[in-house]
C-alpha positions as CSV (number, residue, x, y, z in Angstrom):
1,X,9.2,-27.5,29.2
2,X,12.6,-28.8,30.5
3,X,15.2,-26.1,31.1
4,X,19.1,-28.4,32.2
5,X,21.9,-25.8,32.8
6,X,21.7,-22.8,30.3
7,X,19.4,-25.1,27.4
8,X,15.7,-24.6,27.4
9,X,13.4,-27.4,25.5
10,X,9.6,-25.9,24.4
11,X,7.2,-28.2,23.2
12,X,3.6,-27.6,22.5
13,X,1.1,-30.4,21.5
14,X,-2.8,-30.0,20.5
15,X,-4.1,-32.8,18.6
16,X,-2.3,-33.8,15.8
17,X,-0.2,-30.4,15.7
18,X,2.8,-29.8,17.5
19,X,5.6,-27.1,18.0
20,X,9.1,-27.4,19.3
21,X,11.5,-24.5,20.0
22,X,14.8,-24.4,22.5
23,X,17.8,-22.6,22.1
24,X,19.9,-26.0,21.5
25,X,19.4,-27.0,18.0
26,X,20.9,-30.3,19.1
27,X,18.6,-30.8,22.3
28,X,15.6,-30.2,19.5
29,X,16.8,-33.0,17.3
30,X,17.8,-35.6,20.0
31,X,13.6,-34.8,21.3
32,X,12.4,-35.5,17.4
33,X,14.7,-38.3,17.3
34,X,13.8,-40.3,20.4
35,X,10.2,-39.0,19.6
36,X,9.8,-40.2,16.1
37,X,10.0,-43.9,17.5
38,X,6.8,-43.9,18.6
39,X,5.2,-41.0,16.4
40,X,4.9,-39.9,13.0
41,X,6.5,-36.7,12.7
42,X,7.0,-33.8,10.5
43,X,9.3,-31.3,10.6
44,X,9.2,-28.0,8.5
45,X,9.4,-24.3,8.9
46,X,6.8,-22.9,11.0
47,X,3.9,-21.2,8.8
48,X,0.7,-22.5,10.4
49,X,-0.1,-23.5,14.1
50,X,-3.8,-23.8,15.5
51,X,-5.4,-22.1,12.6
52,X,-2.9,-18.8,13.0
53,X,-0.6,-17.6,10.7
54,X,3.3,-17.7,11.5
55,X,4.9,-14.7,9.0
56,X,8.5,-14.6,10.2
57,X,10.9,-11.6,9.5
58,X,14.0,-10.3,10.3
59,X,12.9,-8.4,12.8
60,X,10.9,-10.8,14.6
61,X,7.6,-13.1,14.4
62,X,3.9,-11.5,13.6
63,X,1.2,-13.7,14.0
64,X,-2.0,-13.6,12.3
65,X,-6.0,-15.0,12.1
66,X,-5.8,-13.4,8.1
67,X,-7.7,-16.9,6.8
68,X,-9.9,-17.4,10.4
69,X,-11.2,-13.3,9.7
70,X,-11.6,-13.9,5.6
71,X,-14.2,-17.1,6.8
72,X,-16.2,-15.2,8.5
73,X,-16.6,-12.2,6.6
74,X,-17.4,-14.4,4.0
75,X,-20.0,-16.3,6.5
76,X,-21.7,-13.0,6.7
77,X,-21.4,-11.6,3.6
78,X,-18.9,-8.6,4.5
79,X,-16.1,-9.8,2.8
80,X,-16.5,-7.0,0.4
81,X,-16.8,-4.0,3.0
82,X,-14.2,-1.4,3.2
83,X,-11.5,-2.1,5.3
């Protein structure tokens, strides 16, 4: 995290994933620009991170293990009990 003056910097790494969110749009793409020197990098709309799903919305961000809980019902054969 890096915070100068009023412009915050967020990024996350695990592994091969990563996340970046401030609220400069410019400080974001001077950090993917000086970081894609050295790493591959891909840039998208956020819809998965760390096996959770990213739904966003107007009214804000709901995040979700809808693929993580269908696996294991499946695993032990509930995936067709009532919800």
């Amino acid at each position: 995290m890096r915070q100068r003056n009023d412009k915050k910097l967020i990024v996350a790494i695990y592994g091969d994933e990563g996340l970046i969110v401030g609220s400069d749009e410019s400080e974001i793409d001077v950090f993917l620009y000086q970081s894609s020197r050295d790493l591959k990098i891909m840039t998208g709309t956020l819809i998965n991170f760390l096996g959770k799903q990213i739904d966003q919305h107007q009214d804000g961000i709901f995040v979700c293990q809808r693929l993580y809980t269908g696996k294991v019902l499946e695993r032990f054969q509930m995936h067709e009990a009532n919800q």
